[in-house]
C-alpha positions in Angstrom: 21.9 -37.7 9.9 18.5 -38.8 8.2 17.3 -36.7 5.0 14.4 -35.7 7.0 17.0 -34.0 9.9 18.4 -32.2 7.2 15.5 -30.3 5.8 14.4 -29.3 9.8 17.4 -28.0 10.5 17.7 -26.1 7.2 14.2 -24.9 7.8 15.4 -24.1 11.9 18.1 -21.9 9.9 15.8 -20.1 7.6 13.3 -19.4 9.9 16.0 -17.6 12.5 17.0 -15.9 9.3 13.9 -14.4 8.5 12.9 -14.0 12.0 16.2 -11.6 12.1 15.5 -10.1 8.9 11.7 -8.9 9.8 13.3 -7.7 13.5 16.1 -5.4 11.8 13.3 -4.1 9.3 11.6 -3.3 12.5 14.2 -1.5 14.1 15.0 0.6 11.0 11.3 1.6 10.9 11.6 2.8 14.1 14.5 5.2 13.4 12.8 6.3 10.5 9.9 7.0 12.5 12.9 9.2 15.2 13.8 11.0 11.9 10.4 11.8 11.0 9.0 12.8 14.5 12.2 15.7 13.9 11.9 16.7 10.4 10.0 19.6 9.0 10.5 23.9 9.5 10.5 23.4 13.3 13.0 21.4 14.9 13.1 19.2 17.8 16.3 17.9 19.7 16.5 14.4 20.4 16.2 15.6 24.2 13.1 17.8 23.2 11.5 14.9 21.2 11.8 12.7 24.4 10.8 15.2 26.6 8.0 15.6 24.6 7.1 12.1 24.1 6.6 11.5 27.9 4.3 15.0 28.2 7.1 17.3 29.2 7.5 19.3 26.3 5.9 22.5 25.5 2.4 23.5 24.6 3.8 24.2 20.9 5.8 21.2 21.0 3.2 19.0 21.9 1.4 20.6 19.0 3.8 19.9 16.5 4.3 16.5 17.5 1.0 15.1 18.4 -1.2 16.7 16.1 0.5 17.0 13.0 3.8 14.8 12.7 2.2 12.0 14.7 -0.9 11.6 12.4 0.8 11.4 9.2 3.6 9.2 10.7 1.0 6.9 11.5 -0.6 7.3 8.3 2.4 6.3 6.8 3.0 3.1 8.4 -0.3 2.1 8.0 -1.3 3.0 4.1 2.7 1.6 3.2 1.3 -2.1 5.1 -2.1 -2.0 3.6 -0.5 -1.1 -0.2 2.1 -3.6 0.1 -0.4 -6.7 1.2 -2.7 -5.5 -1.7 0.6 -5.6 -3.7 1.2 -9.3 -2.6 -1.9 -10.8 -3.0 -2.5 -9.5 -6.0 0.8 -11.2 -7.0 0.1 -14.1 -6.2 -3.7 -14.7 -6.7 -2.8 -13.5 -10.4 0.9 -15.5 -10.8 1.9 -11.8 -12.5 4.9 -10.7 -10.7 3.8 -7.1 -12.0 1.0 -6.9 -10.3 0.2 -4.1 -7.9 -2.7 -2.3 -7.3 -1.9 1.2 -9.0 -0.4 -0.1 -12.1 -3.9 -2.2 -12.5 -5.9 0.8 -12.1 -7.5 -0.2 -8.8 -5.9 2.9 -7.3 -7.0 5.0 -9.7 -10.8 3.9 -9.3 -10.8 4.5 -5.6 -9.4 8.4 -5.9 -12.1 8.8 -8.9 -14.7 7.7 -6.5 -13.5 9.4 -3.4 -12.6 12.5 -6.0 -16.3 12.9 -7.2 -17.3 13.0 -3.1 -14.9 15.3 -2.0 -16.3 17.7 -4.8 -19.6 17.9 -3.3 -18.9 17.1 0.5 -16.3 19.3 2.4 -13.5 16.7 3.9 -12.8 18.1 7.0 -16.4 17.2 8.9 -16.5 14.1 10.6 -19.1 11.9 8.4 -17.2 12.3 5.1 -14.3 11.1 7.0 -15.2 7.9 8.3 -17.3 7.1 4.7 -14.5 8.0 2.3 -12.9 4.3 2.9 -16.1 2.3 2.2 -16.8 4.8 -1.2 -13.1 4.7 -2.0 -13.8 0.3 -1.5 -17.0 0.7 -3.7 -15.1 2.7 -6.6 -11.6 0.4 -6.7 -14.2 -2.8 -6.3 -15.7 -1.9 -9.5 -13.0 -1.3 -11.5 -11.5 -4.7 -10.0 -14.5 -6.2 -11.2 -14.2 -4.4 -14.6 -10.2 -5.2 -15.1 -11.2 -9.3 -14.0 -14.5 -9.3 -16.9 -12.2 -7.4 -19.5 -9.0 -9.6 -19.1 -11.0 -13.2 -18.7 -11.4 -15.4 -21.1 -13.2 -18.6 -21.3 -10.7 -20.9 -22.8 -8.1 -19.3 -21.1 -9.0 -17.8 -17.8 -6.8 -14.9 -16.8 -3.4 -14.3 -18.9 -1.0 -12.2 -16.7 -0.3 -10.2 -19.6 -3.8 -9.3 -20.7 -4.3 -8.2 -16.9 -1.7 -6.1 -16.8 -2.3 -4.1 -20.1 -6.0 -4.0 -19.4 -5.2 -2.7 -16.0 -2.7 -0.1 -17.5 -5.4 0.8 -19.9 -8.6 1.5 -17.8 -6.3 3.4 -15.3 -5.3 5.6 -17.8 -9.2 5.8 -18.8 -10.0 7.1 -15.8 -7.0 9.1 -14.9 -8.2 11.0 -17.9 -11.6 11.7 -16.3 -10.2 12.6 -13.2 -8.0 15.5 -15.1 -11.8 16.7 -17.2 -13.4 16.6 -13.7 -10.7 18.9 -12.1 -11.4 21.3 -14.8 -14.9 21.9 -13.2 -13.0 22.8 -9.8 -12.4 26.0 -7.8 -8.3 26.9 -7.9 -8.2 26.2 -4.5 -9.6 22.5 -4.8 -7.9 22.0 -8.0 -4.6 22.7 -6.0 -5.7 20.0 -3.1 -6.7 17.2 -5.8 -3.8 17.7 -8.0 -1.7 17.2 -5.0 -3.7 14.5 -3.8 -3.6 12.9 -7.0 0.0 12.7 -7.2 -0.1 10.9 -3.5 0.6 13.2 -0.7 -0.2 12.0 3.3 -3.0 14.6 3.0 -5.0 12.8 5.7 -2.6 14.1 8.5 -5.2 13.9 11.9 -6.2 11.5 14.3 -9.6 11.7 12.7 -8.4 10.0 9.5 -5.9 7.4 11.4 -9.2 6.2 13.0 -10.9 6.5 10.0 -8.4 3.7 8.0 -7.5 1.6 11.1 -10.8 -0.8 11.1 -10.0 -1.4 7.7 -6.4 -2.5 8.4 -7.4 -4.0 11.7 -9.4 -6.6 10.1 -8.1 -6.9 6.7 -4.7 -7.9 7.0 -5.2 -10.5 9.8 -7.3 -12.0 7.1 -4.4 -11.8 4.6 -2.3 -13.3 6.8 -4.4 -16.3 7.6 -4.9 -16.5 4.1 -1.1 -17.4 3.4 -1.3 -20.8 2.9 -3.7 -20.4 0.3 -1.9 -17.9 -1.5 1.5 -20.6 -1.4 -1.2 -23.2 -3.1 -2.6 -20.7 -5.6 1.2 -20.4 -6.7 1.0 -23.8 -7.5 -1.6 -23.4 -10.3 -5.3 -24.5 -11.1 -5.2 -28.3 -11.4 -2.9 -29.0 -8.4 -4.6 -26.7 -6.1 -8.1 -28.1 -7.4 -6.1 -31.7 -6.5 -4.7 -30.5 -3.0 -9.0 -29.3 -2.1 -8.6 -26.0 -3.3 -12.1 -23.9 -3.3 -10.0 -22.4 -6.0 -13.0 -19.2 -7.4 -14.3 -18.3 -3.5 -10.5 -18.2 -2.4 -9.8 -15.9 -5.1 -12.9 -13.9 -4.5 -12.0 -13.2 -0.8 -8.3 -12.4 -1.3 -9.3 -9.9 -4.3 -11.6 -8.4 -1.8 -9.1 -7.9 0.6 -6.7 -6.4 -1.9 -9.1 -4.3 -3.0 -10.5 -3.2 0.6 -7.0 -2.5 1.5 -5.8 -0.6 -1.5 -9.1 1.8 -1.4 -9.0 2.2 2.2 -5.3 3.5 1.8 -6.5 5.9 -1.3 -9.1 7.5 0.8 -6.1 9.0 2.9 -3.1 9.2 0.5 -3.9 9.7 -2.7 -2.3 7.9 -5.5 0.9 6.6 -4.0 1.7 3.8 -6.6 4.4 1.4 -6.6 4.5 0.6 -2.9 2.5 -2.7 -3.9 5.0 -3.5 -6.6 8.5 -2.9 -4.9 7.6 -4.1 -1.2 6.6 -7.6 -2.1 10.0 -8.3 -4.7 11.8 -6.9 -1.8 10.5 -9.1 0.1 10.5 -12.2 -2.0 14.3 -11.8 -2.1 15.0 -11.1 1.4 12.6 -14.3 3.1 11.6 -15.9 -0.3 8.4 -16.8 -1.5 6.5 -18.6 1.0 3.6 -16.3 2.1 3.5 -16.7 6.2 7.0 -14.9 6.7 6.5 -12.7 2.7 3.4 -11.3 3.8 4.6 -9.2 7.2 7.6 -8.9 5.3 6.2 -7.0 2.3 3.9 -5.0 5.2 6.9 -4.0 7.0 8.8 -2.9 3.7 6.1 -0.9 2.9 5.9 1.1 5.6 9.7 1.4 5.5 9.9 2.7 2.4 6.5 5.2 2.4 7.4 6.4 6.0 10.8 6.8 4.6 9.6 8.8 1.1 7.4 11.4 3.3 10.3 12.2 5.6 12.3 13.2 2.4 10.1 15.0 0.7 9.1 17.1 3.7 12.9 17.9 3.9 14.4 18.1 0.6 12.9 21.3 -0.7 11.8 22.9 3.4 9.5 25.2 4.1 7.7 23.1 1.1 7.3 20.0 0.6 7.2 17.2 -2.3 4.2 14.7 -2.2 5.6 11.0 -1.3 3.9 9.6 -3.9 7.1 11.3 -6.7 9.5 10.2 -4.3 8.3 6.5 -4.4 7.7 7.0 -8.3 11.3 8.1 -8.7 12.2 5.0 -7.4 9.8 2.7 -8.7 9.5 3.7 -12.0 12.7 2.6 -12.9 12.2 -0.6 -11.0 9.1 -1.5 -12.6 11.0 -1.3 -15.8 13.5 -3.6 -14.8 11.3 -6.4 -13.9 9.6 -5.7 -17.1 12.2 -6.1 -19.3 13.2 -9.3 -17.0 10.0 -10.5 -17.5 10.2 -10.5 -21.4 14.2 -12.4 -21.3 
């Protein structure tokens, strides 16, 4: 057998691998979402949750199930995709394998700016809705643009380091106005932004699903297409120039769609960090580091896992509940440490 028969049928193998791999993350997401649709202070039997499903249920089932579990499931799934892609492109359009969108502060600038409109506008009409995505956009756009002037130098470009620690640095800048501007709240919307602020699905109604779906709807087919670019970006400056590389506009659109996709998912979660960190790594290990199959990968892990966080923190301390965003950061905290220390060996 010729060299050339070799590599297809290795790359036959590893594309059934990964093709099983994404399918069994599927399935799991769909038990999770079976656990989800059945945990909070009212329960559902499985037969009820059918029943219920198919428009047989009760009128106070069909409540429960439709109008509040439903939403935030969905909400879920979607905000853990967008966060993870952000967390992926920003990976590779930087070559930092730290990168993710709350540790560079990106997060934070989209709940400041979606923080200063929900002080004067009351969320629950249907205009501040369907605008908090764009402002959260405008406000994680500019500090984007303000981490990429601070970290870039001339003779050197972009050092993964310095983007890291300037990112780390102008989140906790503003995480610091966010706490001065809560002092100007009421008690009852200091409650809802300190909550929100430590990333809970707050946006639980179909208003807020349809809200964030355009945003995911057109910015992650545009990832994806963008995969092959992101597997030549990985090969650096000068051989991408070589290969015909527009190497700045490339950049530009892929920051655009991290950045669209990260403050999009703000506007409805607050500040769930670490979903863009751990879903891509996950990822990389389970289908490796070629972008078509890391991409829905890293989507599909992210919804796993923030799908998976909200269903235990609306059970572990019932009738209350503990905001997603701590059970993700009691999981990625320590991870993040890990592949920092890695990094430095």
């Amino acid at each position: 057998m010729s060299e050339n028969k070799y590599v297809s049928v290795y790359q036959q193998k590893r594309h059934r691998k990964n093709v099983f791999i994404i399918i069994t993350i599927v399935v799991l997401i769909l038990l999770m979402l079976m656990i989800s649709m059945n945990t909070g202070f009212i329960r559902l039997t499985p037969g009820e949750l059918f029943r219920t499903l198919f428009g047989m249920g009760t009128e106070k089932q069909q409540l429960i199930l439709f109008e509040f579990r439903l939403p935030r499931i969905v909400i879920s799934i979607l905000v853990g995709m967008a966060l993870a892609v952000s967390g992926a492109i920003l990976q590779g359009v930087s070559r930092n394998a730290l990168a993710d969108p709350g540790i560079l502060g990106i997060n934070a600038g989209a709940g400041l700016a979606v923080m200063l409109f929900i002080s004067f506008f009351p969320s629950t009409t249907a205009t501040p809705v369907f605008f908090l995505p764009f402002l959260a956009f405008v406000g994680a756009g500019v500090t984007a643009v303000l981490i990429y002037v601070l970290s870039y130098k001339r003779d050197e470009g972009i050092s993964p380091i310095r983007l890291l620690l300037t990112g780390v640095a102008i989140a906790a800048g503003i995480s610091a106005a966010m706490i001065v501007l809560t002092l100007r709240l009421s008690p009852e919307n200091y409650q809802f932004v300190a909550v929100w602020m430590a990333g809970s699905i707050w946006g639980s109604n179909w208003k807020f699903v349809i809200a964030l779906l355009p945003w995911i709807l057109i910015l992650l087919p545009i990832a994806f297409a963008k995969s092959r670019v992101l597997n030549t970006l990985n090969l650096g400056e000068m051989p991408a120039t070589g290969l015909g590389l527009a190497i700045e506009r490339e950049r530009l659109i892929l920051l655009a769609v991290a950045v669209g996709l990260a403050g999009a998912s703000v506007s409805v979660s607050g500040g769930i960090g670490f979903i863009g960190l751990i879903a891509p790594h996950l990822a990389r290990q389970l289908v490796g580091a070629k972008h078509q199959y890391l991409i829905p990968t890293a989507a599909l892990v992210g919804s796993l896992l923030l799908i998976t966080a909200d269903t235990i923190g609306r059970w572990i301390i019932e009738p209350s509940e503990v905001p997603a965003g701590i059970v993700v950061a009691v999981i990625g905290a320590p991870y993040f440490l890990y592949l920092l220390a890695k990094s430095k060996a």
